[in-house]
LOVOSE-192354 format. One record per residue (C-alpha): residue in one letter; x, y, z. Coordinates in pm, whole numbers, padded with zeros to 5 digits, always signed. Layout:
BEGIN
AXYZ...
//
This chain:
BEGIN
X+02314+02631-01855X+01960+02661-01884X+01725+02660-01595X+01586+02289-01707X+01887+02143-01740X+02006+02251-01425X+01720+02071-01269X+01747+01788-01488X+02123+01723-01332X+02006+01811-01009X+01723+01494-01024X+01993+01279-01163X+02198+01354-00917X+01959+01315-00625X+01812+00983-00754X+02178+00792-00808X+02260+00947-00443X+01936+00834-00298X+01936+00511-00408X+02346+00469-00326X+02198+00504+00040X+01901+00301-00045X+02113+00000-00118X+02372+00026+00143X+02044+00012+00383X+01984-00344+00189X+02319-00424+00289X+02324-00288+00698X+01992-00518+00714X+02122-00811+00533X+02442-00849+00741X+02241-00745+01110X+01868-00922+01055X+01823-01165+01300X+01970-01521+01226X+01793-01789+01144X+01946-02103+01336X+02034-02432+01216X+01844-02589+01533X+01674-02463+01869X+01770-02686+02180X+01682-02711+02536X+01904-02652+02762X+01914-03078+02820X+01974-03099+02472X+01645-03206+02318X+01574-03067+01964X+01289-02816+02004X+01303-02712+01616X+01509-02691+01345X+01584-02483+01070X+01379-02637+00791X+01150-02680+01081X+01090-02266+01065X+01185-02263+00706X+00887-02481+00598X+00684-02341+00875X+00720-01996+00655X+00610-02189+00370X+00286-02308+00541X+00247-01950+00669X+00254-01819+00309X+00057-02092+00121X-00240-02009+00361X-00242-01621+00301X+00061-01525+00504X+00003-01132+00551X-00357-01187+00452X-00445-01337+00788X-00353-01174+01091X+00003-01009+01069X+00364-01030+01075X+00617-00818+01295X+00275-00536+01210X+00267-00609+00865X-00032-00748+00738X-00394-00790+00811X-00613-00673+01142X-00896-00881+01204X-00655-01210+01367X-00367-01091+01583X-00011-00998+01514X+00167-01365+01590X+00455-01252+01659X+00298-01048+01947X+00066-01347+02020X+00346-01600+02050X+00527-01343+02254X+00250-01260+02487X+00131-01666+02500X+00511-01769+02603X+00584-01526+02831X+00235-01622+03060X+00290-01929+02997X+00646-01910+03163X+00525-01682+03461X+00190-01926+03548X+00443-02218+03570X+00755-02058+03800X+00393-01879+04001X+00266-02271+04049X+00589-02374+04104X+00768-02113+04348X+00469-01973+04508X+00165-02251+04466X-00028-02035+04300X-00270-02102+04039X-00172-01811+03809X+00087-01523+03773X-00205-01297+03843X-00292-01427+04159X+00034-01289+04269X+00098-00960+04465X+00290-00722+04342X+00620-00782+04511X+00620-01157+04402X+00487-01075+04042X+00822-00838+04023X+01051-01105+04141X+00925-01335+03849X+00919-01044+03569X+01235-00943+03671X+01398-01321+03616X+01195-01342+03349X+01384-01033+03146X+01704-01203+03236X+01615-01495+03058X+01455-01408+02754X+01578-01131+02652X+01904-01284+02623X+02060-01377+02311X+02168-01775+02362X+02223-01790+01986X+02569-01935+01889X+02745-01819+01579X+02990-02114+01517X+02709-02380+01546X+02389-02167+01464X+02262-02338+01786X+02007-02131+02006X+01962-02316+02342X+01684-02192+02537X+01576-02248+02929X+01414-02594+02989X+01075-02369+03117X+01084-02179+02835X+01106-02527+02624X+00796-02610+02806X+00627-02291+02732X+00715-02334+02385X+00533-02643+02345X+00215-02575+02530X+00227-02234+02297X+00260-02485+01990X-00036-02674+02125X-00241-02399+02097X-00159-02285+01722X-00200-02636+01608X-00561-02685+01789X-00619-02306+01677X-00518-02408+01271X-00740-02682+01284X-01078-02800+01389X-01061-02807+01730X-01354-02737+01885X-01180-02609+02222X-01056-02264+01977X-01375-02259+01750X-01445-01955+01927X-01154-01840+01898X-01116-01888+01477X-01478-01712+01449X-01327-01377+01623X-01023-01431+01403X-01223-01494+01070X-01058-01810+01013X-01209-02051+00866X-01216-02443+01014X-00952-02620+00867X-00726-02336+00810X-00413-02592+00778X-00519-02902+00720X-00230-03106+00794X-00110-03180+01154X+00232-03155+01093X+00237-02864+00887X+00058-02683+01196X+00312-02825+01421X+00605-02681+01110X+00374-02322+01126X+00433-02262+01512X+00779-02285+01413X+00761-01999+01184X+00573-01793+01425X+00818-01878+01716X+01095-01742+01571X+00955-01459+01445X+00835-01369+01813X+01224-01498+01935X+01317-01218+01740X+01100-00938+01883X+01237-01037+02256X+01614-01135+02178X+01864-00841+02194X+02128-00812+01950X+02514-00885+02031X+02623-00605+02257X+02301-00420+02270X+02009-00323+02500X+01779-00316+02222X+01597-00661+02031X+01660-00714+01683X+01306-00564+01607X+01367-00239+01811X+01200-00338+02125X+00863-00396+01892X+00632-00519+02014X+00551-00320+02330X+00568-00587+02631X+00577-00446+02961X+00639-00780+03110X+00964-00833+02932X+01037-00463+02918X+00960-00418+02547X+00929-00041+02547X+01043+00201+02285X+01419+00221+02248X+01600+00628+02270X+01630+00618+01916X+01228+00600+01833X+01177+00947+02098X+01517+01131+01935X+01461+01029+01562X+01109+01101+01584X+01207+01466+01734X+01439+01500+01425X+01173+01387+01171X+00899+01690+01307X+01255+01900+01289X+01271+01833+00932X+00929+01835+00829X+00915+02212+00983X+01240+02266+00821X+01140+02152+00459X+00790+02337+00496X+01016+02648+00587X+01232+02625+00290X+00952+02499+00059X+00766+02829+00160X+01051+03046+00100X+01082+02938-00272X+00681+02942-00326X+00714+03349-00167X+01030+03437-00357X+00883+03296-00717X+00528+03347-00716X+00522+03734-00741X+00734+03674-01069X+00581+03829-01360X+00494+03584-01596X+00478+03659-01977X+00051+03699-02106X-00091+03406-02194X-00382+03357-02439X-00546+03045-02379X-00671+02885-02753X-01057+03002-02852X-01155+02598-02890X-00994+02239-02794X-00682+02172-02877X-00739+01784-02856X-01054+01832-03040X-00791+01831-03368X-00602+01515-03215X-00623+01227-03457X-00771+00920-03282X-00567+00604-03431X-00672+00245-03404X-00430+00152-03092X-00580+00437-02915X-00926+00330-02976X-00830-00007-02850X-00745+00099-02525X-01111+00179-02440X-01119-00207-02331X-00842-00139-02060X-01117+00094-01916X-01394-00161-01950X-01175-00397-01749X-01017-00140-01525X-01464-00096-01450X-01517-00446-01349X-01176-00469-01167X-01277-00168-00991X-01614-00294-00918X-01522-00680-00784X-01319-00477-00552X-01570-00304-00393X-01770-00610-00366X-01473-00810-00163X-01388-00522+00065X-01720-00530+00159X-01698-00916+00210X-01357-00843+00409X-01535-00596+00624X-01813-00772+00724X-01578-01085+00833X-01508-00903+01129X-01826-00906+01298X-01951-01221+01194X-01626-01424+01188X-01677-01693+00925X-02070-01597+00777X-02151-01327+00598X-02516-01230+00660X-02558-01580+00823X-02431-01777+00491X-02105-02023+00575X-01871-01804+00279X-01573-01898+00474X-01614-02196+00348X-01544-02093+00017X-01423-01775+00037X-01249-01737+00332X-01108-01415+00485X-00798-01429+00407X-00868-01490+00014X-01092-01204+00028X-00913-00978+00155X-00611-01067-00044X-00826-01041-00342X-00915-00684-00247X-00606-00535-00172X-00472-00708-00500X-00753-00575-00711X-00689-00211-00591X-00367-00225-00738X-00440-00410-01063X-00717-00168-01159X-00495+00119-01075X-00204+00003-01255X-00481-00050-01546X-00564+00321-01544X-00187+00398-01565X-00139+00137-01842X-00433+00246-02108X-00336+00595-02069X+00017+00577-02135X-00089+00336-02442X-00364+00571-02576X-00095+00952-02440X+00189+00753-02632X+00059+00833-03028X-00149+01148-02928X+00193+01322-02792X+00378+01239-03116X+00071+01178-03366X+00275+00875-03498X+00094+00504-03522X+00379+00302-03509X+00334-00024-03675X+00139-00299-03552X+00062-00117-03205X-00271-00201-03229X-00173-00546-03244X+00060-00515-02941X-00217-00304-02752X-00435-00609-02786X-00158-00870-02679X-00100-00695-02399X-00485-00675-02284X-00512-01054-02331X-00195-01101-02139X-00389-00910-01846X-00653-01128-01863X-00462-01420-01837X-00270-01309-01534X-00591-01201-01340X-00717-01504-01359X-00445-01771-01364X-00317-01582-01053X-00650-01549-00855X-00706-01925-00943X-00396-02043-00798X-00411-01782-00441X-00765-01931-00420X-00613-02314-00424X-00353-02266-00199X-00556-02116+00033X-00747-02449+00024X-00489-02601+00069X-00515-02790-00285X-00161-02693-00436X+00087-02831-00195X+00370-02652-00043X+00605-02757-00354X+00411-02561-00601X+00306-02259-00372X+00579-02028-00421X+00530-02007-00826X+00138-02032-00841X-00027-02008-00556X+00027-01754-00266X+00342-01587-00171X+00161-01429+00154X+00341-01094+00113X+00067-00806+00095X+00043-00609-00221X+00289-00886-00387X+00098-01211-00342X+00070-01342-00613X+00260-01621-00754X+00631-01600-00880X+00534-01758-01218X+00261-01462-01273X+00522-01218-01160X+00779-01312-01402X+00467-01261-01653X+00318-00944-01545X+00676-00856-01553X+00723-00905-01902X+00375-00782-01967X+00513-00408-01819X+00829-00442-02032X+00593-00468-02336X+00408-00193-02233X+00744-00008-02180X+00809-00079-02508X+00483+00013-02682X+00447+00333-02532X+00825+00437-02627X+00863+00393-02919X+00517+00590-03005X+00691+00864-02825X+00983+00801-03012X+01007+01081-03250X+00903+01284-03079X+01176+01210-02843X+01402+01252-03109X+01265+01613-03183X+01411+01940-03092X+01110+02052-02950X+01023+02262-02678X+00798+02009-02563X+01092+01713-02544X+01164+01767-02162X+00843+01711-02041X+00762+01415-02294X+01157+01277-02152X+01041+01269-01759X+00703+01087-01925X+00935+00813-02084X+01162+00826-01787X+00869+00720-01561X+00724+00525-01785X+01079+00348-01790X+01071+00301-01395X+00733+00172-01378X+00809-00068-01602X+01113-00189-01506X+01092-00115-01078X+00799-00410-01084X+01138-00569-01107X+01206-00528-00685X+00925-00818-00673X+01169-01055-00838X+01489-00996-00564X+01379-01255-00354X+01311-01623-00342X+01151-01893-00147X+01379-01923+00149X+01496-01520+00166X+01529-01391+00513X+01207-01251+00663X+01378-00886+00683X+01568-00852+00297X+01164-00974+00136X+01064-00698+00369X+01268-00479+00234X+01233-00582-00136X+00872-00558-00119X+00860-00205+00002X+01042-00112-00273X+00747-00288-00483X+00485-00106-00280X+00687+00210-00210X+00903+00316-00494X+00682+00167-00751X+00353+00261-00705X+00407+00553-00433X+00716+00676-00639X+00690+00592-01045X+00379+00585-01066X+00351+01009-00881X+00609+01103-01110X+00432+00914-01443X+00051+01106-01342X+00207+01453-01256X+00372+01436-01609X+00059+01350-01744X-00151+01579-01643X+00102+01879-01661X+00153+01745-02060X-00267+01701-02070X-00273+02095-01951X+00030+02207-02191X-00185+02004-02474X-00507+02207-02419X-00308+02533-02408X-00341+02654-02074X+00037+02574-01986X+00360+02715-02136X+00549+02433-02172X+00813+02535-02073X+00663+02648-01765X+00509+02341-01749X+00834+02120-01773X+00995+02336-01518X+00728+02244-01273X+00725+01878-01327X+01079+01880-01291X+01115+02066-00943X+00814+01888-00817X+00972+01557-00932X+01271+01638-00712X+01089+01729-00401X+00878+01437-00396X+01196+01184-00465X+01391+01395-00187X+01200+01225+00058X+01021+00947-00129X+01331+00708-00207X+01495+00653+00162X+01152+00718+00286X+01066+00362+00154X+01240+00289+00501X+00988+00417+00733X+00817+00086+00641X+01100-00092+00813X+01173+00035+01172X+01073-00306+01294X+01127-00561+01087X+01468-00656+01216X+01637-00368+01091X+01940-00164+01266X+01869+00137+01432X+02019+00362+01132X+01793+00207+00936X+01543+00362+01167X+01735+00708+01154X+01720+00759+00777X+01334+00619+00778X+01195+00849+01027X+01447+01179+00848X+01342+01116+00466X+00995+01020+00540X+00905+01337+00735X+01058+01501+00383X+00739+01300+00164X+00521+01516+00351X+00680+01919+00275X+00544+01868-00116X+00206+01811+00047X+00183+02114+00267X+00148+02334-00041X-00099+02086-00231X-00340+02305-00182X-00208+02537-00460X-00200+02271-00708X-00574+02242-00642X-00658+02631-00720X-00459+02618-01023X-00626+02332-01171X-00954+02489-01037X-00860+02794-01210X-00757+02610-01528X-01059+02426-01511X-01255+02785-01569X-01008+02961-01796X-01198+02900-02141X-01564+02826-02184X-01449+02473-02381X-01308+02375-02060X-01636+02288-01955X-01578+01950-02139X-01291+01872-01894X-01444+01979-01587X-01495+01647-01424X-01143+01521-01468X-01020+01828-01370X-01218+01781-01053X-01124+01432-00971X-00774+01605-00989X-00833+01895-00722X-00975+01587-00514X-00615+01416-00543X-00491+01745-00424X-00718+01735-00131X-00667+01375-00001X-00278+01412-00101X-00284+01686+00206X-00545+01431+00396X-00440+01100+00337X-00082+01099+00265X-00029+01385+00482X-00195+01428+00751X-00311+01062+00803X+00039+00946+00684X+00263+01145+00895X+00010+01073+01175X+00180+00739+01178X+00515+00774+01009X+00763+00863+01281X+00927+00599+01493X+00718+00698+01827X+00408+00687+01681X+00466+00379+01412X+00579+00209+01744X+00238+00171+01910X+00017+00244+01581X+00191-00036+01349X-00115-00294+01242X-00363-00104+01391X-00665+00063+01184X-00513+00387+01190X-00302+00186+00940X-00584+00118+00697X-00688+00487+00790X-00398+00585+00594X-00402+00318+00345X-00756+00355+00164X-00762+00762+00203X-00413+00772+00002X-00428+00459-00214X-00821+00523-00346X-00760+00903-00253X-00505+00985-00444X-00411+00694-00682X-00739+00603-00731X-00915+00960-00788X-00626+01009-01043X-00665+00690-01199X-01062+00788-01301X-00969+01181-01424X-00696+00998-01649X-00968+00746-01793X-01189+01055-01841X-00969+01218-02045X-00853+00963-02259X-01275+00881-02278X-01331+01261-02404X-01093+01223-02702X-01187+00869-02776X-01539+01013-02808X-01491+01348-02861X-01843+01427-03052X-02036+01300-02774X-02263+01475-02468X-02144+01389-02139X-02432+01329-01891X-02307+01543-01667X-02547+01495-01346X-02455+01127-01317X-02013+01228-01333X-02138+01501-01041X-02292+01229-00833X-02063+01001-00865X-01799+01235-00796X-01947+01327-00425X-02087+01003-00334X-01716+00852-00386X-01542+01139-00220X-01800+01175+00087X-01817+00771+00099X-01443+00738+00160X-01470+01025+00407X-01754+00816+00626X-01521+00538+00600X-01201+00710+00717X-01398+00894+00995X-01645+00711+01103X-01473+00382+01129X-01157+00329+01124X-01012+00664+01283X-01242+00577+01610X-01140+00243+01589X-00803+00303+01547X-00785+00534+01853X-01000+00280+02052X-00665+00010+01938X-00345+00296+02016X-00506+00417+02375X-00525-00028+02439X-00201-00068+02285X-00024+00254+02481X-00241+00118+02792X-00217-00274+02803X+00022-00367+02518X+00040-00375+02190X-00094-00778+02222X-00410-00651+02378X-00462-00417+02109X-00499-00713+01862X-00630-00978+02094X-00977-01123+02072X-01063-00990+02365X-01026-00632+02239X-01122-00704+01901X-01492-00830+01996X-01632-00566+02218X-01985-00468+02141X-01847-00074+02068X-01580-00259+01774X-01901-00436+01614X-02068-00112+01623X-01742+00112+01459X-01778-00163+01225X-02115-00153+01119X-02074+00203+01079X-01919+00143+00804X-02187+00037+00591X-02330+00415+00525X-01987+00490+00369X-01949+00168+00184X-02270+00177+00010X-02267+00551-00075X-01894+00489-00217X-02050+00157-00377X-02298+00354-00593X-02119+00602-00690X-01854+00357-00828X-02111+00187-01024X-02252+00511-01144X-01939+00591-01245X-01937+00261-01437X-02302+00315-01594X-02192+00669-01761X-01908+00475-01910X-02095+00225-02036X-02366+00455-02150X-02106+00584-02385X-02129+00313-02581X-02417+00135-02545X-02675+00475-02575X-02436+00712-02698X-02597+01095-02710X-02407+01306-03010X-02361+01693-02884X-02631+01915-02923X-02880+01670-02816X-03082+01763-02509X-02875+01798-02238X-02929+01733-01847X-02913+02009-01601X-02585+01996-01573X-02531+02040-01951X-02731+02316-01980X-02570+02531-01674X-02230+02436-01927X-02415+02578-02236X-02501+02881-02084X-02149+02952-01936X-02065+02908-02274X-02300+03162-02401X-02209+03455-02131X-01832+03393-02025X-01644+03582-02281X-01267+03344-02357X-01019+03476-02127X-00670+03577-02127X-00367+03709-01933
//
């Protein structure tokens, strides 16, 4: 058996057993995620809420940009609080400040001393923490105090969603605008929502120690501290990461001294001789859409940003009004995948025919469909977030068009089913141009197969956005939409660029293929290793069982072993990018490839592993260390790769003409050193500043107001504005050379720019290389 196909069984083999665990996870959380009850009572019997009560109150939750404002059980946005933490943190005072009045005539439970405050926590534990919930009637009776503290806490949220002026302050630190939920009732339905969600954090599981969220939040006053499991499963995930770097290094110092047969790299381009057909021509308006998505972006994270110093004006103008935070920000984070995704989908359509040279027919047709179908869904879905945000679509037509409130996978169900079908299309116009060559016996068919294969998954994983419905548990969307976010564009979407760009380097000659295939192939199964049950990490706390938590915190630490030798992927596309003077012409995508290397190590690495085991995730969930990770791997990586793919499909869609070289440079280091400034001088010291309040006061405290609207926060924040406007620029200069390539298009030959020139003359002196 040859050396590919061994590998080739091996992935198979690892993927079906990977995702064999991966569902019976789906199962454990299904059958232990906290119940939802038919009805909440006192303890005298009085109805405090009832199931469609909470059920609805989701629905309210969701229609006004769920995730997008404040957060869920961590998950979400960081400008408002966590609710679930709030709620917490709100009952429990408002519990202790009533039996402090009562028992002690006191005014509040801080005017206690210590012995008296200890008598009251300790009662307090004893109360909440246990779970009253009834399996027979789905009844959860709670303490007549607590019943009172529930309703004063629901007083709050429903002057807070509204236009009280008593919490105006209050919505301006938030970023919420006035009017968030119109509707009394519906605010009275949302406290409901965010009740039991917080219920859940405090209430321990049947014959455990340990709440149905792990302990999370931390809550010293109703000992919410971090279980055993988070200290010994986060000791077992640096065990493995050390382990896997070990074994990882072993293999890189028993292969690399291999002698490897000469190579003579070809004396011009390759894809110089590729025939450009009329599909791949007509993906050049992917690129022109991918520019503005890109752009309009930029322009609402800077929006976003600014929301959290001035609350509901941007540079004194009343934008909440119209834009409010929450649509902003969903916009951004929504746009960031779209224009990625965008990169991914034009190249595959334009690689598809230039790997077999066959135009199947009508593709160009189906290339067009398929752009207008993009359209469509950009716009019908942003329309309908934007109206339920204003609360113009009504809770009945929410869930397909409006806002689903689940980060990354907000939009409508109605667009999803569409973009769905859109990636199935896209599925199918890219395979069968790779079709014959599919069919081949050539050398080349392995590497093409894990292109398809990927190609496959990314269309057909979007799926995991269509497992759940309106009234799905809280935990089981949580864990279908981390398969959206995790496997599909952390997972597919690795696998679909690293084939790419090892085919793109096998095309231009500088590969062996089969060198090449046997590379994709083992790197393939090293990232999967640890990428498909690491899609758990995202779920420690979101009313999951603890070995949930086990085989989260073991596979993730695995994601991070492929990274620790990234740095070797760099060099050889560094040295690849210097083997032959016509290389020259690929030297920008080449470099926006070495910088995926570098903030693959950075950002998914370092930054992500800062936060990925139990212990840390614990205290760091929600916080801007969060976001830290976030836009240095998402823009980092994705995003870096997604512009040296576009740049290579540009070069052989206009392979005649002179690059202007000194504006790719610039905008090459102004987008690398902008997201740098970003990541370190904002929302690292910020997100320290948030874990020492969170490890110090509680995780509550971390998110409050109070925190959140310190004169040194407004002053992290502002500090981002050197890093956003450099990164701004060079994203539009980025967009200019494009556009120069059609509007003022310079044939080679014609005078060139510094840049250019320093080309030419390597051209003249460096002799063609071999080995």
């Amino acid at each position: 058996m040859t050396s590919t196909r061994k590998l080739w069984f091996l992935l198979a083999a690892l993927l079906l057993a990977s995702f064999a665990v991966l569902l019976w996870s789906g199962n454990q959380i299904y059958q232990k995620a906290p119940p939802m009850p038919e009805r909440v009572v006192s303890e005298n019997g009085d109805v405090v809420y009832t199931r469609d009560d909470i059920e609805t109150g989701r629905q309210v939750w969701q229609s006004m940009g769920g995730m997008q404002l404040g957060s869920i059980w961590g998950h979400g946005g960081y400008v408002a609080p966590d609710w679930s933490a709030d709620w917490l943190h709100r009952e429990v005072m408002a519990i202790l400040n009533n039996w402090a009045n009562r028992d002690y005539n006191a005014e509040r439970f801080a005017a206690l001393d210590a012995e008296q405050q200890s008598a009251l926590q300790g009662r307090l534990v004893a109360m909440i923490r246990e779970n009253t919930y009834n399996p027979e009637t789905g009844v959860i009776t709670v303490d007549e105090d607590r019943a009172d503290a529930i309703a004063a806490v629901s007083e709050h949220y429903q002057s807070l969603f509204g236009n009280d002026p008593e919490t105006a302050d209050l919505r301006e630190a938030y970023a919420m605008k006035n009017g968030t939920v119109p509707d009394p009732e519906h605010r009275r339905l949302l406290s409901a929502f965010f009740w039991w969600t917080a219920w859940s954090a405090v209430t321990e599981r049947p014959g455990s120690d340990i709440t149905y969220t792990n302990n999370w939040p931390s809550e010293e006053l109703v000992d919410n501290q971090p279980p055993p499991s988070t200290f010994l499963w986060s000791a077992f995930s640096v065990t493995f990461l050390l382990a896997g770097i070990g074994l990882l290094g072993w293999h890189y110092a028993v292969n690399h001294d291999k002698e490897e047969a000469p190579h003579r790299y070809p004396g011009s381009d390759p894809m110089g001789q590729v025939v450009v057909t009329p599909s791949m021509l007509a993906t050049a308006k992917y690129f022109w859409v991918l520019l503005a998505l890109f752009l309009v972006q930029i322009l609402f994270g800077a929006i976003t940003a600014h929301y959290q110093v001035e609350g509901q004006l941007v540079y004194g103008y009343e934008m909440a009004e119209y834009l409010p935070y929450s649509i902003t920000r969903t916009w951004h984070t929504q746009l960031a995948v779209l224009w990625i995704a965008v990169a991914w989908l034009g190249t595959g359509l334009y690689i598809g025919p230039a790997v077999s040279g066959y135009e199947p027919p009508y593709q160009r047709l189906g290339v067009n469909v398929l752009w207008v179908c993009l359209l469509v869904i950009v716009v019908g879905s942003f329309t309908g977030q934007w109206l339920a945000v204003m609360q113009s679509l009504g809770l009945d037509n929410n869930f397909w068009f409006g806002h689903q409130g689940w980060e990354y996978a907000d939009i409508g169900r109605f667009w999803q089913w569409f973009l769905f079908i859109g990636l199935i299309l896209w599925l199918f116009l890219v395979g069968r141009a790779l079709w014959p060559t599919l069919r081949s016996a050539s050398e080349s068919r392995s590497i093409v197969g894990l292109l398809f294969l990927s190609t496959v998954a990314i269309g057909l994983f979007f799926g995991a956005s269509l497992m759940w419905g309106e009234n799905t548990h809280l935990s089981m969307v949580e864990y279908w939409r981390w398969w959206l976010v995790h496997l599909w564009v952390e997972g597919f979407f690795e696998v679909f660029a690293t084939a790419v760009i090892a085919f793109l380097f096998t095309r231009l000659g500088l590969l062996e293929i089969k060198t090449a295939t046997v590379a994709v192939l083992f790197a393939t199964i090293i990232f999967m290793a640890g990428g498909v049950l690491g899609t758990l990490h995202h779920l420690y706390f979101s009313g999951t069982p603890t070995p949930v938590l086990a085989l989260g915190a073991s596979f993730s630490a695995l994601e991070v072993v492929p990274l620790a030798y990234i740095g070797f992927e760099a060099y050889h596309h560094y040295r690849m990018s210097i083997a032959t003077p016509w290389m020259q012409r690929y030297k920008w995508p080449v470099m926006f490839f070495i910088a995926v290397a570098f903030w693959n190590l950075v950002g998914a690495g370092l930054f992500g592993f800062l936060i990925n085991p139990p212990l840390s995730l614990y205290y760091m969930q929600g916080l801007n260390l969060t976001p830290l990770h976030g836009h240095t791997a998402l823009f980092g990586v994705y995003g870096m790769l997604g512009i040296g793919l576009v740049l290579f499909c540009l070069r052989g869609m206009k392979p005649h003409l002179a690059w202007h070289e000194g504006l790719l440079k610039t905008s090459f280091w102004m987008l690398n050193i902008g997201l740098a400034l970003m990541a370190l001088l904002t929302l690292l010291p910020l997100g320290t500043l948030q874990l020492f309040a969170s490890l110090d006061q509680g995780y509550w405290y971390a998110r409050s107001a109070e925190f959140m609207q310190q004169p040194i926060v407004d002053l992290l924040v502002w500090l981002r504005v050197p890093g956003d406007t450099i990164f701004a620029i060079g994203a539009l200069i980025f967009a200019w050379f494009v556009i120069r390539l059609w509007v003022f298009p310079t044939p080679e030959g014609a005078v060139p720019d510094r840049d250019t020139a320093e080309a030419d003359r390597h051209r003249e002196t460096s002799p063609a290389t071999g080995r």
